[in-house]
Residue frames relative to the residue before (quaternion, step in Angstrom):
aa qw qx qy qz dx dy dz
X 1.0000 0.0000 0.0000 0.0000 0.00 0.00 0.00
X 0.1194 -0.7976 0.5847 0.0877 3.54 -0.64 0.98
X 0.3218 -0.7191 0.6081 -0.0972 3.36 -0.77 1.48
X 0.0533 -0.7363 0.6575 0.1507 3.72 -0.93 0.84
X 0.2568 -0.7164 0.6304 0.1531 3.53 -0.88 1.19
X 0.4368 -0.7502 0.4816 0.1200 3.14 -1.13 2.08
X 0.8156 0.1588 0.1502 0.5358 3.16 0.85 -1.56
X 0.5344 0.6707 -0.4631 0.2238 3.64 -0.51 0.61
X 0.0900 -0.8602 0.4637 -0.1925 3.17 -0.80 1.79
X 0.7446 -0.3229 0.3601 0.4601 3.71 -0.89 0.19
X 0.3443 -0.6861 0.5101 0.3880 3.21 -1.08 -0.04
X 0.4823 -0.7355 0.4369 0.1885 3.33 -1.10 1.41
X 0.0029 0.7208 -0.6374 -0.2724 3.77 -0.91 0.75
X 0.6995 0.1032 -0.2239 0.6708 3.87 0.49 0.15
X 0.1458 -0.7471 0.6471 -0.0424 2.98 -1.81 1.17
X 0.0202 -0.7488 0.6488 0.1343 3.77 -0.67 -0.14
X 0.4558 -0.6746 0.5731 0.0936 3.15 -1.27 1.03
X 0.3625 -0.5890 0.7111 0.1267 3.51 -1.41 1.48
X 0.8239 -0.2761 0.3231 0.3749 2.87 -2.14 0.56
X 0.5568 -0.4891 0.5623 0.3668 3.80 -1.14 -0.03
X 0.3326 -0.6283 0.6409 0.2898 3.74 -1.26 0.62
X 0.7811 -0.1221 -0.0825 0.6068 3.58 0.97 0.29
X 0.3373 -0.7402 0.5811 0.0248 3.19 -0.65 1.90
X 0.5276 0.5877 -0.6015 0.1203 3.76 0.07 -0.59
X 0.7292 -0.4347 0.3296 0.4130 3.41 -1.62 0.23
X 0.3500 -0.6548 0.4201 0.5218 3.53 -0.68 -0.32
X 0.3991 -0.6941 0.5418 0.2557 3.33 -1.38 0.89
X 0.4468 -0.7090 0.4580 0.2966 3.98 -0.12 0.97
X 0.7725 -0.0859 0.1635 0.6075 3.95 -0.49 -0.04
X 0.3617 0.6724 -0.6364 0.1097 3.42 0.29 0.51
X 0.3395 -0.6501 0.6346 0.2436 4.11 -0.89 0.99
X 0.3494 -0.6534 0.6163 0.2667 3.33 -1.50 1.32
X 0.5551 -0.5239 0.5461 0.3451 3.92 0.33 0.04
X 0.7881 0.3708 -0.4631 0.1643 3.55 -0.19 0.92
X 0.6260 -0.6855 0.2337 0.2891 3.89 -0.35 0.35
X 0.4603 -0.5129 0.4037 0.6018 4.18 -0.21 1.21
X 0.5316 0.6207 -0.5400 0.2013 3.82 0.30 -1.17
X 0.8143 0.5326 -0.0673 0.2207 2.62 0.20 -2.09
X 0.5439 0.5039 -0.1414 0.6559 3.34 1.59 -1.21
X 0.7935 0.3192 -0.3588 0.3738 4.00 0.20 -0.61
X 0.6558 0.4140 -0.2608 0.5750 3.50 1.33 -0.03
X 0.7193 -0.6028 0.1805 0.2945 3.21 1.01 1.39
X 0.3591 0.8053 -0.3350 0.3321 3.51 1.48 0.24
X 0.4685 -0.6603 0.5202 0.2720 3.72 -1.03 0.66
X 0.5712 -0.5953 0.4971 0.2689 3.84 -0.54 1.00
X 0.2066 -0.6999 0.5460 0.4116 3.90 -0.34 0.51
X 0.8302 0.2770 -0.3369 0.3472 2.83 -1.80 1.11
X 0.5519 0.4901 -0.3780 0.5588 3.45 1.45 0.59
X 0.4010 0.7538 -0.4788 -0.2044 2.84 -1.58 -0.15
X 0.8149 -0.4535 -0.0236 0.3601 3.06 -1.93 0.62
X 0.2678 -0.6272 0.7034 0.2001 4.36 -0.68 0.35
X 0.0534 0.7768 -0.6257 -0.0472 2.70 -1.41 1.14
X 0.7640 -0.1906 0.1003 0.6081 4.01 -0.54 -0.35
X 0.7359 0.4129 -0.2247 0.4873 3.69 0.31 -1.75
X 0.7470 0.3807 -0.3643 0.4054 3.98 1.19 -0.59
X 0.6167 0.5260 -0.4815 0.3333 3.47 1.14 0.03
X 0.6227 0.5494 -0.3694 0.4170 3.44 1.38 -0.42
X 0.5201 0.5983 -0.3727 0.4823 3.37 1.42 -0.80
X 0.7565 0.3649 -0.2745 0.4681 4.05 0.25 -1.18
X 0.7101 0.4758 -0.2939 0.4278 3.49 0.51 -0.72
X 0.6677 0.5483 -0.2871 0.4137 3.82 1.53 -0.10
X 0.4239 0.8026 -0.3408 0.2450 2.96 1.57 -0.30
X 0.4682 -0.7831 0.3808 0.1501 3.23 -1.19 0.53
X 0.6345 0.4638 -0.2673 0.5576 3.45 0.91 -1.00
X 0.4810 0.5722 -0.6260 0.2219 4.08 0.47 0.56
X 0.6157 -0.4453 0.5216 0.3880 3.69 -1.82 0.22
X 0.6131 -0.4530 0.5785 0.2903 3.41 -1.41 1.06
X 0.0643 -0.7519 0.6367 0.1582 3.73 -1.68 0.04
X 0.3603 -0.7591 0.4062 0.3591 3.63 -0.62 0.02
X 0.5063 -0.5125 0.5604 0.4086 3.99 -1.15 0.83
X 0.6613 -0.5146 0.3665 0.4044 3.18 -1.92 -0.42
X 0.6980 0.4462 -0.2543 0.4990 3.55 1.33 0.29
X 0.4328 -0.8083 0.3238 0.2336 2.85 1.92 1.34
X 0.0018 0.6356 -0.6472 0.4209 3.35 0.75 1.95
X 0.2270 -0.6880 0.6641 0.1848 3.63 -1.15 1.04
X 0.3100 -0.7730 0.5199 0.1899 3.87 -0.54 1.53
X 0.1166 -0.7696 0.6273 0.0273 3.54 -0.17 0.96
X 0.4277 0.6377 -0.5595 0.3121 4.03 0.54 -0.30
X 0.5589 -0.5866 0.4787 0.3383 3.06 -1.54 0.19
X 0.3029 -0.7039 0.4074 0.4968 3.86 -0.16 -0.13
X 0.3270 -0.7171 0.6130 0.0553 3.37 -1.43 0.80
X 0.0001 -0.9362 0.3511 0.0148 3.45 -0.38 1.24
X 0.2571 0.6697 -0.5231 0.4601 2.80 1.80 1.81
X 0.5772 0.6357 -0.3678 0.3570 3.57 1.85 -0.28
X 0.5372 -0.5645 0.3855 0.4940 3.66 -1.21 -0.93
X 0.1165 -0.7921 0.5592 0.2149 3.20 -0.59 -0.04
X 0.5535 -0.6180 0.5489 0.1023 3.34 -2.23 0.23
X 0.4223 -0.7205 0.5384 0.1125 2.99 -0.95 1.53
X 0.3557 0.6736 -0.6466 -0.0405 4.00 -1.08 0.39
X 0.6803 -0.6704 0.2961 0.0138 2.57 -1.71 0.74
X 0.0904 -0.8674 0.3726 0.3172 3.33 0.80 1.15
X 0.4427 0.6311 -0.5829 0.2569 4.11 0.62 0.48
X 0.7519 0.2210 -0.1503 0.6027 3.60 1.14 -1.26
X 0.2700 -0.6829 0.5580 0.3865 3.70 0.43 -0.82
X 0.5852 0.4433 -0.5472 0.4020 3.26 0.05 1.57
X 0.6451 -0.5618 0.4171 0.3072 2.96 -1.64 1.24
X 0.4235 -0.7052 0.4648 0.3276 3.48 -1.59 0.45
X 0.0232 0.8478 -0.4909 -0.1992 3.38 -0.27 0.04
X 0.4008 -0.6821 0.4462 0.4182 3.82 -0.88 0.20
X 0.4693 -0.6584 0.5526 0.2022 3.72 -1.29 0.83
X 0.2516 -0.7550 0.6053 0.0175 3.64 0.13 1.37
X 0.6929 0.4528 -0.2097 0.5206 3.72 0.28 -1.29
X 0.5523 0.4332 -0.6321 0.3282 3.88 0.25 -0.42
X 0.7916 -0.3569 0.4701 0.1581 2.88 -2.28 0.03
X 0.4311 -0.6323 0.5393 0.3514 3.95 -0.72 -0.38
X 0.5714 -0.0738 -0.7724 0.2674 1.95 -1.46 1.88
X 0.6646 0.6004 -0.2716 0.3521 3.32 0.83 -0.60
X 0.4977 0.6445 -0.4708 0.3397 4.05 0.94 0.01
X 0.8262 -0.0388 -0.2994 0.4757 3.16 -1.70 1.46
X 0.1944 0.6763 -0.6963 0.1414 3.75 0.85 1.11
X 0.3796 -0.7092 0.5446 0.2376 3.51 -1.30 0.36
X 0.1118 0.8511 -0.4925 0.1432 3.63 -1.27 1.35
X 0.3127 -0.7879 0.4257 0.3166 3.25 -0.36 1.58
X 0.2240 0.8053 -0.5393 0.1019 4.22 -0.29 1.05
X 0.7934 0.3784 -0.2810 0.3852 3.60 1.13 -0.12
X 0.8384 -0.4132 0.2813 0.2174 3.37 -1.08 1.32
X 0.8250 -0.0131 0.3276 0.4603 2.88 0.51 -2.01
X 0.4777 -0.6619 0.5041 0.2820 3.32 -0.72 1.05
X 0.0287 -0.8445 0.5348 -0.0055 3.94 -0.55 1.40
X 0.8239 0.0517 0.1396 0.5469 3.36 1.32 -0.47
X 0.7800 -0.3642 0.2929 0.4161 2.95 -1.69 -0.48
X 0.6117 0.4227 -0.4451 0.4990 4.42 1.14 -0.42
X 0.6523 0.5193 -0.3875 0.3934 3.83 0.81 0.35
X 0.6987 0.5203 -0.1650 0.4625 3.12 1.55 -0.20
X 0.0641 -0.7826 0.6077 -0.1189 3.99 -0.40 1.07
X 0.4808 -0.6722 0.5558 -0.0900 3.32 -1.61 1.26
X 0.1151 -0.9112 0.3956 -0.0059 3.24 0.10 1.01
X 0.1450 0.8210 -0.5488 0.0610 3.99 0.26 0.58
X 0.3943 -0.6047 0.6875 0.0788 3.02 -1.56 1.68
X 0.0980 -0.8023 0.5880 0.0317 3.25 -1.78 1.01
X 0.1565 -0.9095 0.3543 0.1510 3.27 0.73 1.25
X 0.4394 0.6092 -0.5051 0.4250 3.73 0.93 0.94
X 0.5754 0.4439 -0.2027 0.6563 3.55 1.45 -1.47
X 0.2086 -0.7252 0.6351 0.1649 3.52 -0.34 -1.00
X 0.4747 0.6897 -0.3537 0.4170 2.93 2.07 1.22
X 0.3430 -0.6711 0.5826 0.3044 3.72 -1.05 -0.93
X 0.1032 0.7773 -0.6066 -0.1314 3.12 -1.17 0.35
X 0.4654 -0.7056 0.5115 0.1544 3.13 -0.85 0.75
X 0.1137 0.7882 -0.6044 0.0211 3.62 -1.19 0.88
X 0.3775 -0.6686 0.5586 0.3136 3.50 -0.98 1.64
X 0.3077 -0.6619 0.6629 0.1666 3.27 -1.64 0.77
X 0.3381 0.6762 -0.4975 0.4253 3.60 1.15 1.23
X 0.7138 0.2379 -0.0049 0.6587 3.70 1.07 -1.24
X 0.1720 -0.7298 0.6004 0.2780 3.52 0.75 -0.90
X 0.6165 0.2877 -0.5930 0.4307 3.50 -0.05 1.29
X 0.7568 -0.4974 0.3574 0.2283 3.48 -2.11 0.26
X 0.4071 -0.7568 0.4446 0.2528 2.91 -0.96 0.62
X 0.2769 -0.7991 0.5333 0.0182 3.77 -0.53 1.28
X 0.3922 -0.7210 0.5373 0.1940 3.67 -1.11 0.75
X 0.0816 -0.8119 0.5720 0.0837 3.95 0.33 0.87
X 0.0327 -0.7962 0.5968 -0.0936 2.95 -0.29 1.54
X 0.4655 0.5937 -0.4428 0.4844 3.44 1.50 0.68
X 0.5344 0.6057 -0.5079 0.2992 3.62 1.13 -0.14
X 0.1844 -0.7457 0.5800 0.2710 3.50 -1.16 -0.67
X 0.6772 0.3597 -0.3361 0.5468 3.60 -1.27 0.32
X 0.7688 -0.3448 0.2824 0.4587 3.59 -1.54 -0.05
X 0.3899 0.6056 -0.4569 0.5219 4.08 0.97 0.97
X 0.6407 0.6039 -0.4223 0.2159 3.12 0.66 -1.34
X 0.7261 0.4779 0.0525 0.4915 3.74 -0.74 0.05
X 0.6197 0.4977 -0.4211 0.4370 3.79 0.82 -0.56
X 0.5405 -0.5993 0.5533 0.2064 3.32 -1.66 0.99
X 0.1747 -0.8321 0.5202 -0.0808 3.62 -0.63 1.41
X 0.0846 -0.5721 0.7876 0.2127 4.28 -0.35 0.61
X 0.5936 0.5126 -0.6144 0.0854 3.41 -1.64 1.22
X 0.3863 0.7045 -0.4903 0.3378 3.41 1.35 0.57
X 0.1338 -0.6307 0.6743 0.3601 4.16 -0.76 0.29
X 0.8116 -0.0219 -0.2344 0.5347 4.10 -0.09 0.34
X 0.6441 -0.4318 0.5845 0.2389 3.15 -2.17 0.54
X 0.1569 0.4835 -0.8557 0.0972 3.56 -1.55 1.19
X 0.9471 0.0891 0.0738 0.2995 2.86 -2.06 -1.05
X 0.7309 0.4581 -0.1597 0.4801 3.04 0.31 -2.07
X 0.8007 0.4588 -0.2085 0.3240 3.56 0.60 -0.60
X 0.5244 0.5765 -0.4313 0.4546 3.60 1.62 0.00
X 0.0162 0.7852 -0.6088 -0.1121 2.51 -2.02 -0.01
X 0.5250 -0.6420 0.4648 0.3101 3.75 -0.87 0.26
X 0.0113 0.8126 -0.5762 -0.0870 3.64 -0.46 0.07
X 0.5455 -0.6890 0.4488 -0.1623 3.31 -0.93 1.38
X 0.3151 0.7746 -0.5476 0.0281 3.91 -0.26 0.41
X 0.0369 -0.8533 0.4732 0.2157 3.62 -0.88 0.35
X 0.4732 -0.7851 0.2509 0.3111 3.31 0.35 1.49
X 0.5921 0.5740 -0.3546 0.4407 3.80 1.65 -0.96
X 0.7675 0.2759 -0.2843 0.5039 3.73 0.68 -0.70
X 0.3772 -0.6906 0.4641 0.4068 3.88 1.37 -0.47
X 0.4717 0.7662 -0.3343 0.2806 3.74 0.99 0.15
X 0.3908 -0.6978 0.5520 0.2361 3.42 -1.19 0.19
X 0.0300 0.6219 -0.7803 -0.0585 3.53 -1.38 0.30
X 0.4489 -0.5184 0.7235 -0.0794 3.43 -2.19 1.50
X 0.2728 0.5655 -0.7671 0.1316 4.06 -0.57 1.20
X 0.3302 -0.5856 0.7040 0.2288 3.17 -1.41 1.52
X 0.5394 -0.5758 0.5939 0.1575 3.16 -2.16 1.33
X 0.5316 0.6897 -0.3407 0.3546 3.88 1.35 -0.13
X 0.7572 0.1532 0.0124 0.6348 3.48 1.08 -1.29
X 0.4656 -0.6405 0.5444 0.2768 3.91 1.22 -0.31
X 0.4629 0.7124 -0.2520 0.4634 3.52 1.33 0.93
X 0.4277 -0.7080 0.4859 0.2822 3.20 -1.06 0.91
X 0.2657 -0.7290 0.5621 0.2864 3.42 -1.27 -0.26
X 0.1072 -0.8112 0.5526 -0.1583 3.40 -0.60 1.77
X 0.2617 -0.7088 0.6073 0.2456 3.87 -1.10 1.05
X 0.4730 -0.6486 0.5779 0.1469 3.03 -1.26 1.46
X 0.0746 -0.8015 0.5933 -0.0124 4.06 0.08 1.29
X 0.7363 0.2397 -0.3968 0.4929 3.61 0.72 -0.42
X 0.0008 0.5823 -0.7042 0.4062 3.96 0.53 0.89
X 0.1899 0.5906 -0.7746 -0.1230 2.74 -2.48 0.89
X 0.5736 0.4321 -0.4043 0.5663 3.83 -1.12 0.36
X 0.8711 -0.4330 0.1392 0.1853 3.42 -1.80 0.11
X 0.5370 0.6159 -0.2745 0.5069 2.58 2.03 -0.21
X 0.4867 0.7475 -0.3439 0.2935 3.88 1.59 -0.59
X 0.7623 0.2835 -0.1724 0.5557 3.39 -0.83 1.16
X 0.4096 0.7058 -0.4293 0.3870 3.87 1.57 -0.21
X 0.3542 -0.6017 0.6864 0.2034 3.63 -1.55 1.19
X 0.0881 -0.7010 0.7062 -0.0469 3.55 -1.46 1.41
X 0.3384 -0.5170 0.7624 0.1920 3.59 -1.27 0.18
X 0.6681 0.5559 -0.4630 0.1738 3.38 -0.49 1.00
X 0.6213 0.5744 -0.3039 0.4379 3.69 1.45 0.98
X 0.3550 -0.7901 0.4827 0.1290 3.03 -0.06 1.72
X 0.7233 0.2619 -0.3101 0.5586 3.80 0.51 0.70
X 0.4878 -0.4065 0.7113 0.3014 3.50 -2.19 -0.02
X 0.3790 0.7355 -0.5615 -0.0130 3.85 -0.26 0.68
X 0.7629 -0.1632 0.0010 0.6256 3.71 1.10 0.93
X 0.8790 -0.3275 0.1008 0.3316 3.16 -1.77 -0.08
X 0.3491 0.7313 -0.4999 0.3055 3.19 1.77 -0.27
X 0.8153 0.4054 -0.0131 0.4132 3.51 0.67 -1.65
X 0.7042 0.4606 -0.3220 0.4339 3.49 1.71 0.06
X 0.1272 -0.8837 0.4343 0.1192 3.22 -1.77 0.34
X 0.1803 -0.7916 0.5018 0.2985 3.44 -0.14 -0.29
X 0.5791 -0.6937 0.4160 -0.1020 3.21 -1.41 0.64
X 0.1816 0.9550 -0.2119 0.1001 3.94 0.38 1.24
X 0.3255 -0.7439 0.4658 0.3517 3.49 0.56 1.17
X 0.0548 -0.7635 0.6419 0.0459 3.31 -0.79 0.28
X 0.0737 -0.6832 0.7226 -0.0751 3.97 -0.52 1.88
X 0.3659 -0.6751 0.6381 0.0558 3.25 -1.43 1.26
């Protein structure tokens, strides 16, 4: 299987954040408008659609996005570069996801959108297009391995996005989504046919945790936005 790797760099100890691949504001609960049907029987959400390799470089190059600030509120004026990595935030809380190296078993390199700012290398994820699947997988450049949907967990685990795979199968695709009216992203793991949503009313260590478990786009739960990120 020949895989074109979009994005994959060094770890980063200082980073600065390009424009947004999709600056719009965040729309609060806003429902993209399509049915579990439609979405569990492999269907495109209305008003999405599918992103592939040549379109993540294509959206994420744009020009006319808003500038953002690093964590030392540096205005990133670079262009965005989409051989680089980039940063996931969440458009439910506005915060970047990062992966939790330090947690404990079962729960290490679980992924959560909790940090402000983009400080490094656990804020920072690899994206690689596989143009056999017509999927993605995502790898935290915190641990360097993928991030896997553990749909063997149970209870409020079940389903949570994990960086601990050393290669990409099943558990480790994904679809990727854009919707060009809100500029946003949406994440259906190819494992369960799921969306990927940040659990904001979560409390304890799990709070703020990415899950695969929402058979629709019904608002910011399920959106994201997208950030080259040039050091």
């Amino acid at each position: 299987m020949t895989s074109t790797l979009l994005s994959l760099s060094a770890l980063l100890t200082a980073s600065v954040l390009a424009a947004p691949a999709a600056g719009a504001a965040p729309h609060n609960d806003r429902a993209a408008g399509a049915s579990a049907s439609e979405v569990s029987a492999g269907g495109v959400p209305a008003g999405w659609e599918k992103v592939d390799g040549a379109d993540l470089a294509r959206i994420t190059d744009a020009s006319d996005r808003q500038q953002a600030l690093s964590a030392s509120g540096r205005s990133a004026a670079a262009p965005a570069d989409e051989s680089g990595p980039m940063a996931i935030k969440s458009m439910r809380n506005g915060k970047f996801t990062t992966t939790e190296v330090n947690y404990v078993a079962p729960n290490t390199g679980a992924l959560r959108a909790r940090s402000t700012h983009v400080f490094g290398a656990w804020e920072s994820f690899a994206f690689e297009w596989d143009e056999v699947g017509e999927t993605f997988a995502l790898k935290s450049l915190a641990n360097n391995r993928y991030v896997a949907v553990e749909k063997n967990f149970t209870g409020q685990a079940q389903n949570v996005l994990r960086a601990r795979s050393t290669t990409a199968g099943g558990w480790e695709r994904f679809v990727m989504y854009h919707n060009e009216d809100l500029n946003l992203y949406a994440l259906r793991s190819t494992l369960n046919n799921l969306f990927v949503a940040m659990e904001n009313s979560y409390t304890g260590s799990l709070q703020y945790t990415l899950r695969a478990r929402s058979a629709d786009v019904t608002g910011s739960w399920e959106q994201f936005d997208l950030y080259n990120i040039v050091g």
